[in-house]
C-alpha positions in Angstrom: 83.5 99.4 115.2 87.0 98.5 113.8 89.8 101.9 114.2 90.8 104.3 111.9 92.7 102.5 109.2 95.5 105.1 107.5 97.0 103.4 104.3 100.0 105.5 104.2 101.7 107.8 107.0 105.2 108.4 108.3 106.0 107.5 111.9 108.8 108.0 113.3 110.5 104.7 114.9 112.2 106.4 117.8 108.5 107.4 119.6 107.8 105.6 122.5 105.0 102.0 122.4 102.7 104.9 124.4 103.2 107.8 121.8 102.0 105.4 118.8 99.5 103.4 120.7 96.5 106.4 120.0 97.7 106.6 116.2 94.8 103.8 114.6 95.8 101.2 112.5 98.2 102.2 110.2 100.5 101.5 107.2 103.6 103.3 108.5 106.1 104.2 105.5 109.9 104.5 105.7 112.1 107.3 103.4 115.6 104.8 103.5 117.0 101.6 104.0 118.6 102.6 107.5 114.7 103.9 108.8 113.7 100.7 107.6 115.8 98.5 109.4 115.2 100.7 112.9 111.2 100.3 112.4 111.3 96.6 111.4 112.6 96.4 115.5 109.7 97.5 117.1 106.9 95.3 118.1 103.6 97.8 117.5 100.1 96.1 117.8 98.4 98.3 114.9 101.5 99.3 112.8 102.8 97.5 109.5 106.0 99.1 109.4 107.2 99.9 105.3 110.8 99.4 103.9 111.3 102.3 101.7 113.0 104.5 99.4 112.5 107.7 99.0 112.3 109.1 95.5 112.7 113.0 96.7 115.5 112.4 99.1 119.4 111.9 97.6 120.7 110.5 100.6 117.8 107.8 100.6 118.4 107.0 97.3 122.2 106.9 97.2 122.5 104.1 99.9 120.0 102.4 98.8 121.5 98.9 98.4 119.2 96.0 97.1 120.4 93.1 98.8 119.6 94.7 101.9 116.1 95.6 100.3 115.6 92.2 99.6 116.6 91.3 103.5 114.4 93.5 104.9 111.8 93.7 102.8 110.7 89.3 103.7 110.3 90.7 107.1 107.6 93.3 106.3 104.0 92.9 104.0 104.7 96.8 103.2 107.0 98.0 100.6 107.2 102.1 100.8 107.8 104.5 100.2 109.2 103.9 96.9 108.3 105.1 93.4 109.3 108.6 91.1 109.4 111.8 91.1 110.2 114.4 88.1 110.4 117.3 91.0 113.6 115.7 92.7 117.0 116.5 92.9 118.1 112.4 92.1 118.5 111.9 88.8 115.5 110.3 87.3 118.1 107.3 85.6 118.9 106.4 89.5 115.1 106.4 90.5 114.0 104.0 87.7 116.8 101.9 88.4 115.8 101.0 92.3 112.2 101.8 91.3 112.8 98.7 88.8 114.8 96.8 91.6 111.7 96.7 93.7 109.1 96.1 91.6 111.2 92.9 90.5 111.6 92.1 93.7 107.8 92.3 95.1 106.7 90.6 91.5 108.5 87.2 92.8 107.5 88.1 96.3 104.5 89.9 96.4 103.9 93.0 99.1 101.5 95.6 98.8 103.3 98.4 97.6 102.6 102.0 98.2 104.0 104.3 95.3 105.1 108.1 95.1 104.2 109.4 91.9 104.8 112.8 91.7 104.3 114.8 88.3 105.4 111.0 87.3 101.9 109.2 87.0 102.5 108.2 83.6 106.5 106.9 84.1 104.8 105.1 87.0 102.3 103.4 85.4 104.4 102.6 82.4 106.8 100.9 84.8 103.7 99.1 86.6 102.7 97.9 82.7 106.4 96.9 82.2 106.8 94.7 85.3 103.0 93.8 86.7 102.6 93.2 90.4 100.0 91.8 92.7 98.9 95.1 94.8 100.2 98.6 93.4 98.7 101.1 96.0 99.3 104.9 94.3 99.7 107.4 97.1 98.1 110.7 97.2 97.3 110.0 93.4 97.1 112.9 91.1 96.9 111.6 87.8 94.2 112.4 84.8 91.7 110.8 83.7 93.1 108.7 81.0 96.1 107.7 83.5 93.4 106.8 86.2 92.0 104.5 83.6 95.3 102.7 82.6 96.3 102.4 86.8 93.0 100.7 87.1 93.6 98.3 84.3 97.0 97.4 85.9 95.2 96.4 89.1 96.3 99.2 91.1 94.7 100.3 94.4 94.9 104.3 95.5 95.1 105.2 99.0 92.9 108.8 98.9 94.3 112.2 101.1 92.0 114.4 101.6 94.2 116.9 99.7 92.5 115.0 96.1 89.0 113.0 98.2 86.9 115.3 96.2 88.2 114.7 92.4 85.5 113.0 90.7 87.6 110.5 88.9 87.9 108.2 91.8 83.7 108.2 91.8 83.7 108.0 88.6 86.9 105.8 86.9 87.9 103.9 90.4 85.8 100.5 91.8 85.3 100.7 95.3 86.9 97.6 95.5 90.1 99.3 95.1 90.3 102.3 97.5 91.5 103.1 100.7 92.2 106.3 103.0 95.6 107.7 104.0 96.1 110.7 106.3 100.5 111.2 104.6 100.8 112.2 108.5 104.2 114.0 108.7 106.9 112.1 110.8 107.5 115.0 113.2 103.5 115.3 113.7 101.7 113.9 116.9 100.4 110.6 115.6 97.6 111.0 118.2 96.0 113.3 115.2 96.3 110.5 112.4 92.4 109.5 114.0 91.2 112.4 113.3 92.8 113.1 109.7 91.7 109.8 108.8 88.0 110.6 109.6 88.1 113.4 107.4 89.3 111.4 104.7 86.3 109.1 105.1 83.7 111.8 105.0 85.1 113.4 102.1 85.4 110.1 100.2 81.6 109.1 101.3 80.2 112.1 99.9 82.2 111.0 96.5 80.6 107.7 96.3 77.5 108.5 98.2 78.3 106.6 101.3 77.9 106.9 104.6 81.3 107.2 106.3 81.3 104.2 108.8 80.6 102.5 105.3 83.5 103.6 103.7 86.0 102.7 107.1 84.5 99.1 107.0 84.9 98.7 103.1 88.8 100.1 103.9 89.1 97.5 105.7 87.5 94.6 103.4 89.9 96.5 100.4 93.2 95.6 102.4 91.9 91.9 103.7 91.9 91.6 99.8 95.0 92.9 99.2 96.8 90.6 102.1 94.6 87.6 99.8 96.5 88.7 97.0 99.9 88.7 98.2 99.3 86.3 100.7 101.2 88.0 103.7 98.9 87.8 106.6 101.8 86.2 109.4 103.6 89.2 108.4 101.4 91.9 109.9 101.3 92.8 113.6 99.2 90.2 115.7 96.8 92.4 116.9 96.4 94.2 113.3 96.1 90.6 111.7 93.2 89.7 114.4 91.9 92.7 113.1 92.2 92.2 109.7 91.0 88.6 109.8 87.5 88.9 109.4 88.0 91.0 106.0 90.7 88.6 104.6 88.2 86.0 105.3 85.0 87.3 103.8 86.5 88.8 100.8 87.8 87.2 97.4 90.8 88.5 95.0 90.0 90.9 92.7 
């Protein structure tokens, strides 16, 4: 049985190899530029580290310069966390301006992408329709129906929390094909737990679709082997994650 696959959670870089080796596999998000660059140092066997952005956090956003985006982000097949937010204190003129930067960026260079769309779902997809890109992953996704609809026509994926697993828009407007499981484990919370979060996750999502929840780990699994198809960035993933991820990115066909 493949691990526990979280889609989006924040880590911190400064743990120790031991403290993160009991965490799963996971998709590890960064709020700036300067976490980025500390996470893209470490060697972890199960963690795609993310170069982010922060849309709630000033400081994040004010030194966020995007030549040194664009330096770390060829190192990395995550981009995140990046994306809006009409609850922050940074100016929504600034957030659309790096949220712009990065999706021009990955469009040429294709990562998948994990977006924060806060009381923004429609800006975000509006920017997604504006500037399409391979594998849009919307995190912790709280849009309507109608928005649902228009992020599924854009391609995008949605990584679930449990916090939304039983809204019956992703059973009924959101392919299977397209979903994964995220835990948005806190940085300053024992990533021993992500395991267990992400469990949860998968049984409330299997009752959704009706699914047993080993089922719904495995087709996790298949959903990012597709999405490493689409952008093509399998040697950028941790070797043990990659051996991992293998058999999925071999037995499964872009969407």
């Amino acid at each position: 049985m493949v691990p526990t696959l979280d889609a989006h959670a924040h880590l911190d870089p400064s743990r120790s190899l031991d403290e993160l080796s009991s965490s799963g596999a996971v998709l590890s998000m960064c709020p700036s530029l300067e976490k980025s660059e500390s996470a893209l140092e470490r060697h972890d066997p199960q963690i795609a580290w993310g170069v982010g952005c922060h849309p709630r956090f000033p400081a994040s956003q004010a030194n966020f310069d995007f030549k040194r985006f664009c330096s770390l982000a060829m190192h990395t097949a995550v981009i995140g966390e990046v994306g809006l937010d009409t609850g922050s204190r940074v100016p929504m003129e600034t957030q659309l301006k790096i949220f712009r930067q990065v999706l021009e960026f990955v469009a040429g260079m294709p990562r998948l992408v994990s977006i924060h769309s806060f009381r923004a779902a429609a800006l975000v997809i509006k920017e997604l329709e504006r500037t399409p890109i391979a594998a849009p992953v919307l995190h912790w996704w709280t849009g309507n129906v109608a928005e649902t609809r228009r992020a599924v026509a854009v391609g995008c994926y949605f990584s679930i929390h449990s916090a939304v697993a039983r809204h019956s828009k992703f059973r009924l407007h959101v392919p299977l094909e397209r979903i994964l499981v995220e835990s948005d484990h806190g940085i300053h919370d024992p990533p021993a737990a992500i395991p267990c979060r992400i469990e949860w996750v998968e049984h409330l999502v299997a009752q959704q679709y009706g699914m047993d929840a080993k089922e719904i780990r495995r087709l996790c699994w298949s959903n990012l082997g597709r999405i490493i198809q689409q952008t093509s960035t399998s040697s950028l993933f941790p070797e043990k994650l990659a051996a991992l991820l293998s058999p999925f990115v071999n037995s499964t066909h872009p969407a």
